[in-house]
N, C-alpha and C positions, 0 to 999 in steps of 0.2 A: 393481596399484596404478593409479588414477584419475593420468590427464595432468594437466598445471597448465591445460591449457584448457577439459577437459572443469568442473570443478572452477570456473572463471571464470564460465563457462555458466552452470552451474547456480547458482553464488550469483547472477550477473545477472536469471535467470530466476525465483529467488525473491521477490529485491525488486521488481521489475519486477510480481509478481503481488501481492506486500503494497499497492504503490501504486496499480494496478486495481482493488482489492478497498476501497481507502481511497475508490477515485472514486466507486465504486458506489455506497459505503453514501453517500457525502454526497448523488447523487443523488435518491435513493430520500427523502430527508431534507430537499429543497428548497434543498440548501446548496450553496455553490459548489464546484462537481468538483475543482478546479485545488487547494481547500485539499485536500480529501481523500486525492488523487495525493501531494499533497508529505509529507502528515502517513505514508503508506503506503512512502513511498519510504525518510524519511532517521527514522523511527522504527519502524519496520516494524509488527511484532503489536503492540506499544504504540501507535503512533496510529493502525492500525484501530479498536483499543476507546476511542482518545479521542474518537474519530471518532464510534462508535457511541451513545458517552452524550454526546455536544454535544445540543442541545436542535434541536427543528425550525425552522426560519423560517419 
């Protein structure tokens, strides 16, 4: 059985890459990073892909 910390980790480390993955694509998008990161952190795989269909600036 998984410790309670290993387990902490690894959810940290998931979100933690939802919200890297949210910064990129806004990058890549000319959008501001910082929405991208928040949209990747506190909505995870949902605001990657809101992230992805927002339009370019």
């Amino acid at each position: 059985m998984l410790s309670l910390g290993i387990i902490y980790f690894m959810l940290f480390a998931i979100i933690a890459a939802f919200g890297f993955l949210g910064k990129y694509i806004a990058e890549l998008k000319g959008r501001n990073p910082m929405e991208g990161f928040l949209l990747g952190i506190f909505l995870g795989l949902l605001g990657v892909l809101i992230e992805a269909v927002l339009p370019r600036k």
